[in-house]
C-alpha positions as CSV (number, residue, x, y, z in Angstrom):
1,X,140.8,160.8,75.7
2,X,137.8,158.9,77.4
3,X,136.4,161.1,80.1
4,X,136.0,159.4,83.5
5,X,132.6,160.2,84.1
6,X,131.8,158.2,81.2
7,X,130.3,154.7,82.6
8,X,131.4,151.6,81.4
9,X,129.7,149.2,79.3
10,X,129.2,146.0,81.4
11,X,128.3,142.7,79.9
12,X,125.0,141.3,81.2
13,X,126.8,138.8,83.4
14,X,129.2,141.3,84.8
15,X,125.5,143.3,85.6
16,X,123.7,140.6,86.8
17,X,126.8,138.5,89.0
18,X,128.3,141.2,91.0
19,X,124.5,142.4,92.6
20,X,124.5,138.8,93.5
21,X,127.5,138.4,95.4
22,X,126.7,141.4,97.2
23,X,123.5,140.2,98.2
24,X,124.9,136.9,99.4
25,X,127.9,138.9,101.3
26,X,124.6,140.9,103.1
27,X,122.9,138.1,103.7
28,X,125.9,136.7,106.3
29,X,126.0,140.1,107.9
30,X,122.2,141.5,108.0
31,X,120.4,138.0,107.5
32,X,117.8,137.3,105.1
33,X,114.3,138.8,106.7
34,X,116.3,142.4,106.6
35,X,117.2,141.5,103.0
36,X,114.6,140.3,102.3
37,X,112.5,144.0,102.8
38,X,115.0,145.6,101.3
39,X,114.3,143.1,98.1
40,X,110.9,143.6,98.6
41,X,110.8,147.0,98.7
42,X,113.2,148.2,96.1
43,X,112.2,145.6,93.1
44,X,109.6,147.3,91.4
45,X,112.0,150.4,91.0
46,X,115.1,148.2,89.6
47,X,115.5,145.4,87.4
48,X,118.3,143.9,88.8
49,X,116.8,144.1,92.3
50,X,113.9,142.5,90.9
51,X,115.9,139.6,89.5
52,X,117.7,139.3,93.2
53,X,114.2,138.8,94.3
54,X,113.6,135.8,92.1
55,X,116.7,134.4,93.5
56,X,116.6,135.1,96.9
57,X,114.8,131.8,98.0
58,X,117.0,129.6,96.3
59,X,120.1,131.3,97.6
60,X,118.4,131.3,101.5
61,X,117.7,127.3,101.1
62,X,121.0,126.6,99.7
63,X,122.9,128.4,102.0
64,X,120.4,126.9,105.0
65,X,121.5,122.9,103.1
66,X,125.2,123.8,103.6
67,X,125.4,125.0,107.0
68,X,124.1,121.9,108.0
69,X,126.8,120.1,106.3
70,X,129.7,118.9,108.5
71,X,133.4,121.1,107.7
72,X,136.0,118.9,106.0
73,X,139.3,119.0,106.4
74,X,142.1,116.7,104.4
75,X,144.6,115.6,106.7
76,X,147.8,117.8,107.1
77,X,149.8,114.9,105.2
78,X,147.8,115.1,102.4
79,X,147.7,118.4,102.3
80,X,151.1,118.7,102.4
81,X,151.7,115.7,99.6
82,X,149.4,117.9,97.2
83,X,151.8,120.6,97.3
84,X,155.1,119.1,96.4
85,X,153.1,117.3,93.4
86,X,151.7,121.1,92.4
87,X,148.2,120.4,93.0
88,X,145.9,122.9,94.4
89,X,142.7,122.6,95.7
C-alpha cells in the first residue's frame, strides 16, 4: 500500500502546463504588472517559475491581440441545426 504522502511522478508536460494555466487564470484576476513581480521575483529560486517568465510576454501580447477581436456568435438557427446533426463546437 502506497502511502499518501508519497508525491506523484508527473510527466514534464503535466509539470510544465498546469503552472501555465494558473498563471494565465492570475493574469485575468491580478493583471500582468502584479504577475509580472511575482515572476520576477520568484524565478531564480524555481525552474518552472523561470520558464513562466520566458513565457510571460508572449502570453500578455496574445491575450492583448484577442481582446481586440470582435465576439462571434453563430446564429441561434445554426446553432440549433448543429445539434440535431450531432455536431459540437
Amino acid at each position: 500500500m502506497k502511502k499518501e504522502s508519497e508525491e506523484k511522478n508527473y510527466s514534464r508536460e503535466e509539470v510544465r502546463d498546469e503552472p501555465f494555466v494558473v498563471m494565465c487564470k492570475a493574469l485575468d484576476t491580478f493583471g500582468p504588472k502584479e504577475i509580472l513581480n511575482l515572476l520576477v521575483e520568484n524565478a531564480r529560486q524555481d525552474e518552472v517559475i523561470h520558464q513562466l517568465l520566458v513565457q510571460f510576454p508572449t502570453v500578455v501580447a496574445f491575450g492583448d491581440f484577442l481582446s481586440t477581436l470582435p465576439i462571434v456568435k453563430p446564429p441561434k438557427q445554426k446553432r440549433a441545426r448543429k445539434g440535431k446533426k450531432g455536431i459540437t463546437s
